[in-house]
N, C-alpha and C positions, 0 to 999 in steps of 0.2 A: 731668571734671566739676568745677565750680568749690564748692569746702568752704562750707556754709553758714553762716553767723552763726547761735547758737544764744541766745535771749533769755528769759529766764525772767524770773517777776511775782513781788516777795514782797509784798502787801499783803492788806489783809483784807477789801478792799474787792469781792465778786464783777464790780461795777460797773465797776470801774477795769482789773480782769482783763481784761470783754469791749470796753471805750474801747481799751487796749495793743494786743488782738486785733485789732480793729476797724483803728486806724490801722497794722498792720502787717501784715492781710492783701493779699497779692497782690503784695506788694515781694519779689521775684526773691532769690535767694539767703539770705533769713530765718526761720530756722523757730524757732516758740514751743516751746519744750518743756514748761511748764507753768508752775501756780502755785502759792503757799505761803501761806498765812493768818498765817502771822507769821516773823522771821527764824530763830525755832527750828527749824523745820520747814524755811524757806527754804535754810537753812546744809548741813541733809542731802542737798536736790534738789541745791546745787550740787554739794557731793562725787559724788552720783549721775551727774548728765547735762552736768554741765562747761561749762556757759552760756558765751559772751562777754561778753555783756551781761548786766546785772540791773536792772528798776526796781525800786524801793527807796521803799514809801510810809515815813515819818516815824515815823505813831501807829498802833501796833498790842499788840495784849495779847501776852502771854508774854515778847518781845522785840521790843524800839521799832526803827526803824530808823537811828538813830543806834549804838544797841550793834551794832545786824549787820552796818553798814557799819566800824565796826572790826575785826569778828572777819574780814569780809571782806579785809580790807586785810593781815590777820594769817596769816591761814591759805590764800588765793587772791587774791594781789596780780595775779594777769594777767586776772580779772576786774575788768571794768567797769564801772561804779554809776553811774544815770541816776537820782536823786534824784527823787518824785513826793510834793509836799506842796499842801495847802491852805491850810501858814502858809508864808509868804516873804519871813518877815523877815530881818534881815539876821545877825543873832546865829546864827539857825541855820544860813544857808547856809552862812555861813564858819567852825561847827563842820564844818560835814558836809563843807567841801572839804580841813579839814586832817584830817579819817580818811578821804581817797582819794578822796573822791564826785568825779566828772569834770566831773558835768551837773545841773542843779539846776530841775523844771521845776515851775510853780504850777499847781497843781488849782482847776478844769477848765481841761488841755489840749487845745489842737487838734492834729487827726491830725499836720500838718506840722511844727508842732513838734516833737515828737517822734520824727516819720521823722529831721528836722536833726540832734536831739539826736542820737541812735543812732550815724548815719554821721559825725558829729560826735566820739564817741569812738572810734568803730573809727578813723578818722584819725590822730587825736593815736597808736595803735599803743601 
């Protein structure tokens, strides 16, 4: 049996949880493992269930996702950060690609997008 991609949500957005859900239900070998309301929380899911993937909203209380995408890079570099903002300027992207982010996508995404993004960094390996 083929190991599945396991993708977890840190945003605060319940919204954006079920859009992730949404565009990733039904794709063959992806299982959600859940979501986290900010990266504080986010940071213990991943030590918990060991994601491939992570979306990664921007603006969230306790912990932004610029700081978790650092501790991410610190603490679990063979995770993967698909970035999910409503700002996409340019100042942030290219903060957030030199603390590891692979994928950088602007809010409201479409499903395909995002399917790309995914299999996009599983690629890159």
């Amino acid at each position: 049996m083929e190991e599945q991609v396991r993708v977890l949500v840190i945003d605060d957005s319940p919204f954006i949880f079920k859009a992730v859900k949404k565009a990733l239900d039904g794709l063959e070998g992806v299982h959600m493992v859940g979501s986290a309301p900010n990266g504080q929380v986010g940071l213990a899911m991943v030590a918990e269930h060991h994601p491939d993937v992570v979306t990664l909203d921007v603006t969230m209380p306790v912990m932004d996702g610029l700081e978790t995408a650092a501790a991410l890079a610190a603490q679990h570099p063979e995770v993967k950060v698909v970035m999910l903002s409503a700002m996409g300027d340019e100042d942030l992207v290219t903060r957030a690609r030199s603390l590891g982010v692979r994928h950088f996508l602007t809010k409201p995404f479409e499903a395909p997008e995002l399917r790309r993004a995914l299999f996009s960094v599983l690629r890159e390996g």
